[in-house]
C-alpha positions as CSV (number, residue, x, y, z in Angstrom):
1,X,-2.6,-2.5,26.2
2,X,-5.2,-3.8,23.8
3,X,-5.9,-2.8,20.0
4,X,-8.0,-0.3,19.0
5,X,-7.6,-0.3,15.4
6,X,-5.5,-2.0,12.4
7,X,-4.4,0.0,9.7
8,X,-3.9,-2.2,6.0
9,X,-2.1,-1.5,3.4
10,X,-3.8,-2.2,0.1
11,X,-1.5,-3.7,-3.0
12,X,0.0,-7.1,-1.5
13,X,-2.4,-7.3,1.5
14,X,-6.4,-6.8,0.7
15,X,-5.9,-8.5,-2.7
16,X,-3.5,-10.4,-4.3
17,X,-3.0,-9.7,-8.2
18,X,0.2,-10.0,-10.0
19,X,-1.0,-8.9,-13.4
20,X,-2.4,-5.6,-11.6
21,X,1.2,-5.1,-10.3
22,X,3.0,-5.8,-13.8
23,X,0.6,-2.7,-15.1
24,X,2.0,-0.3,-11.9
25,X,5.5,-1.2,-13.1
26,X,4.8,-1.0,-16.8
27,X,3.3,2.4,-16.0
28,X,6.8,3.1,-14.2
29,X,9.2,1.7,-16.7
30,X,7.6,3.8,-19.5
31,X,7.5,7.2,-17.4
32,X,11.3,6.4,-16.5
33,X,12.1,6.2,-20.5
34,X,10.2,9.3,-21.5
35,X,12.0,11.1,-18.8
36,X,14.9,9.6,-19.4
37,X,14.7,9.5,-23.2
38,X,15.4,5.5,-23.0
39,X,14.3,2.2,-24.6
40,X,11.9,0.6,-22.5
41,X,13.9,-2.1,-21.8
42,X,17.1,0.3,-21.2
43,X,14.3,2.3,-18.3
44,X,13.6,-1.2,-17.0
45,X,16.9,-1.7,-16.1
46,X,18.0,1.5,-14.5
47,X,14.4,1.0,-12.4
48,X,15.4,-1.9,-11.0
49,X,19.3,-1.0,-10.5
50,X,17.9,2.1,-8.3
51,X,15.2,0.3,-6.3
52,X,17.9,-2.5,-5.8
53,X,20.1,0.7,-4.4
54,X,17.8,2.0,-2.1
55,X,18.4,0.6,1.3
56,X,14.5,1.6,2.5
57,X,12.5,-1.1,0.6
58,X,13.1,-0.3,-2.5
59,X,9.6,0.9,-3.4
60,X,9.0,2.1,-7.1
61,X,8.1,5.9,-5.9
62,X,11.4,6.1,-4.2
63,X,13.1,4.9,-7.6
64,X,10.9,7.3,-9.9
65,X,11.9,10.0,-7.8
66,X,15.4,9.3,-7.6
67,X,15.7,9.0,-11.4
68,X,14.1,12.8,-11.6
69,X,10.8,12.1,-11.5
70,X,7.7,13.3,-9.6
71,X,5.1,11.2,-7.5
72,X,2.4,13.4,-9.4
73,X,3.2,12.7,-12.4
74,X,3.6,9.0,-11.7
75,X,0.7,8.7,-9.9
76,X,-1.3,10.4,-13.0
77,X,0.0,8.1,-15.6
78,X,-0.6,5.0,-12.9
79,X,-5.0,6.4,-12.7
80,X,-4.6,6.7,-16.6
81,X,-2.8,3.2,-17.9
82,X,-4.3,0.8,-14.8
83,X,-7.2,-1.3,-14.7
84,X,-8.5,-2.9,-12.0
85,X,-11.7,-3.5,-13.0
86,X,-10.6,-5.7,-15.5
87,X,-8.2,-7.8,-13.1
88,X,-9.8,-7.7,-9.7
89,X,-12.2,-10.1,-8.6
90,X,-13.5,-9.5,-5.0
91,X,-12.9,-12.1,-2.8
92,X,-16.1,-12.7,0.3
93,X,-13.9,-14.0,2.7
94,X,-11.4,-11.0,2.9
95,X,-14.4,-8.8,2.8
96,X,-15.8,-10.9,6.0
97,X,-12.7,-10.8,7.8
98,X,-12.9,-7.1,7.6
99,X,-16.6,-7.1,8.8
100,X,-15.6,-9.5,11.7
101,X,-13.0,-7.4,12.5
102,X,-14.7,-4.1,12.2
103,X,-17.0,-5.2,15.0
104,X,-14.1,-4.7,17.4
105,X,-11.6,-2.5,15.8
106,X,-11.3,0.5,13.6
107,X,-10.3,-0.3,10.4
108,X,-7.8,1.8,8.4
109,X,-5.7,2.2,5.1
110,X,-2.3,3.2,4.3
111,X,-1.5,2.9,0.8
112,X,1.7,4.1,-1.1
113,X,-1.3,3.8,-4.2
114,X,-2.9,7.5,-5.3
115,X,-6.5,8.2,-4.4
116,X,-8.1,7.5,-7.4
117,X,-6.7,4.0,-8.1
118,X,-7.1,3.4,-4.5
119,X,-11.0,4.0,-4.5
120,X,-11.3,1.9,-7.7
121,X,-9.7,-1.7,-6.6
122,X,-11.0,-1.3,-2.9
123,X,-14.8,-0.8,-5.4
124,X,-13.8,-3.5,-7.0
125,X,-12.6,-6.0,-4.0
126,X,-15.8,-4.7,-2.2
127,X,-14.1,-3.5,0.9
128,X,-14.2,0.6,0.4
129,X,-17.4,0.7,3.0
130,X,-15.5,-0.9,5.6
131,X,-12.6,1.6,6.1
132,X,-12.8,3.9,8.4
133,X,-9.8,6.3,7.5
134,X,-8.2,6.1,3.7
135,X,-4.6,7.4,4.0
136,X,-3.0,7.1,0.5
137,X,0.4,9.0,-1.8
138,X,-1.7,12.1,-2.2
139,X,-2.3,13.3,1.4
140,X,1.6,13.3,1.7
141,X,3.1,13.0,-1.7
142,X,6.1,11.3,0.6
143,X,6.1,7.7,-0.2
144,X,6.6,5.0,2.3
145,X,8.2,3.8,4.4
146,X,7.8,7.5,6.5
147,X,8.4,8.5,10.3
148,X,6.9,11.1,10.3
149,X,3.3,9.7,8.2
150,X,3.3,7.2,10.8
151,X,3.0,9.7,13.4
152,X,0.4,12.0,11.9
153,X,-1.6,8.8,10.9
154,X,-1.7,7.9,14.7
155,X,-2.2,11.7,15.3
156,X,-5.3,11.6,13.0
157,X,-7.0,8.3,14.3
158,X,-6.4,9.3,17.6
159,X,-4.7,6.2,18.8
160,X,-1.1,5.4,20.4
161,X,1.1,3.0,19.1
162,X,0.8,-0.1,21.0
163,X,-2.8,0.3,20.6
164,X,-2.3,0.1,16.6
165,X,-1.9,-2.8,14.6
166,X,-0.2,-2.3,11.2
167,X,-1.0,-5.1,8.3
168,X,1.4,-5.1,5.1
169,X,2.8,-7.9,2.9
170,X,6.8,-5.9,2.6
171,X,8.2,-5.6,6.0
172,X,10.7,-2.8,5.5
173,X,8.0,-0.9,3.4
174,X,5.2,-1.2,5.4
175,X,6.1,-2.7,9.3
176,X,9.5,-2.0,9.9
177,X,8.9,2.0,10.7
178,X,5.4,1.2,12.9
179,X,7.4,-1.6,14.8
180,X,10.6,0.5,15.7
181,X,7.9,3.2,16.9
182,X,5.8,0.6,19.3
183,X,3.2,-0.6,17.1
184,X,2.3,-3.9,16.7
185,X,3.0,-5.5,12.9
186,X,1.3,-8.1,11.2
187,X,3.7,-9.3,8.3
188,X,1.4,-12.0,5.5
189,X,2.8,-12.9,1.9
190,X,-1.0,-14.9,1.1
191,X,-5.1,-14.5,1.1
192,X,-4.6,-17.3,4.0
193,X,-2.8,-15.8,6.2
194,X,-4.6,-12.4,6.4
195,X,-7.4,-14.6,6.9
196,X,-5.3,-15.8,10.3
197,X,-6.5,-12.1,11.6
198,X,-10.0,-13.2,12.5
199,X,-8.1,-14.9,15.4
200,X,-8.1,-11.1,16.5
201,X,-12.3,-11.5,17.6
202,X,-12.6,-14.8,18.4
């Protein structure tokens, strides 16, 4: 059965940032040592002790949340103390891969990102008109990697598995759940090799 639509994620896949990251995880590390009534340094290290626990990917909203923190919360101080407008610099040919591939599939987002955040780097990469469906923390305030999101994103775009191609740049975050479900994953660590995609249309 063919595809009828890919669904990105967004931090890792549609841009490529490190600096934009190290503010998420700064953001983290100083929520953890308010809550916790740490040293920053003393917060960093219990972070990375819990995500290097968890045995689902180790995502930072798993780890906040395990230390006694909420996604909302998180998520608020993430809007508040990130900046992509300052980091971000769209790139034309991820933006044409999209439009290349929007000519045959319907495009989608998954992002473990909140709303807010989300809208302002896909702005700022130049991509946000090119999404058909924005799925993001705040629609499930579950984070990934989720059963049972999967299914109500397929639900919602009205499409079965196989016919469903899921794009991330952490395999047990974003790919391993889709794949065990039918879908078909696309696992890339670089700008090049989402660019491989347009191999999709041609």
């Amino acid at each position: 059965m063919s595809i009828k639509a890919i669904v990105f994620d967004l931090d890792g896949t549609l841009y490529q940032e490190e600096r934009l990251g190290e503010e998420v995880n700064r953001s983290a590390i100083l929520y953890v040592a308010d809550l916790k009534k740490l040293s920053p340094a003393e917060a960093e290290a219990l972070l990375e002790e819990t995500r290097t626990a968890d045995g689902a990917g180790g995502t930072l909203s798993r780890a906040v949340v395990a230390l006694g923190g909420t996604l909302q919360e998180m998520h608020r101080r993430f809007a508040a103390d990130c900046h992509p407008e300052k980091l971000l610099k769209p790139d034309r040919r991820v933006r044409e891969l999209l439009q290349l591939l929007s000519t045959r599939f319907r495009l989608h987002l998954y992002t473990n990102n909140n709303r807010d955040l989300s809208r302002r780097i896909m702005a700022q990469i130049r991509v946000d008109d090119l999404l058909d469906r924005v799925f993001t923390i705040e629609d499930y305030w579950i984070p990934k990697p989720d059963r049972r999101i999967i299914e109500d994103i397929l639900a919602k775009i009205g499409c079965l598995p196989q016919e469903t191609l899921f794009v991330g740049d952490r395999y047990r975050v974003d790919l391993a759940v889709p794949e065990s479900m039918g879908c078909p994953v696309f696992e890339m660590k670089t700008t090049e090799e989402l660019l491989t995609l347009a191999d999709l249309v041609h």
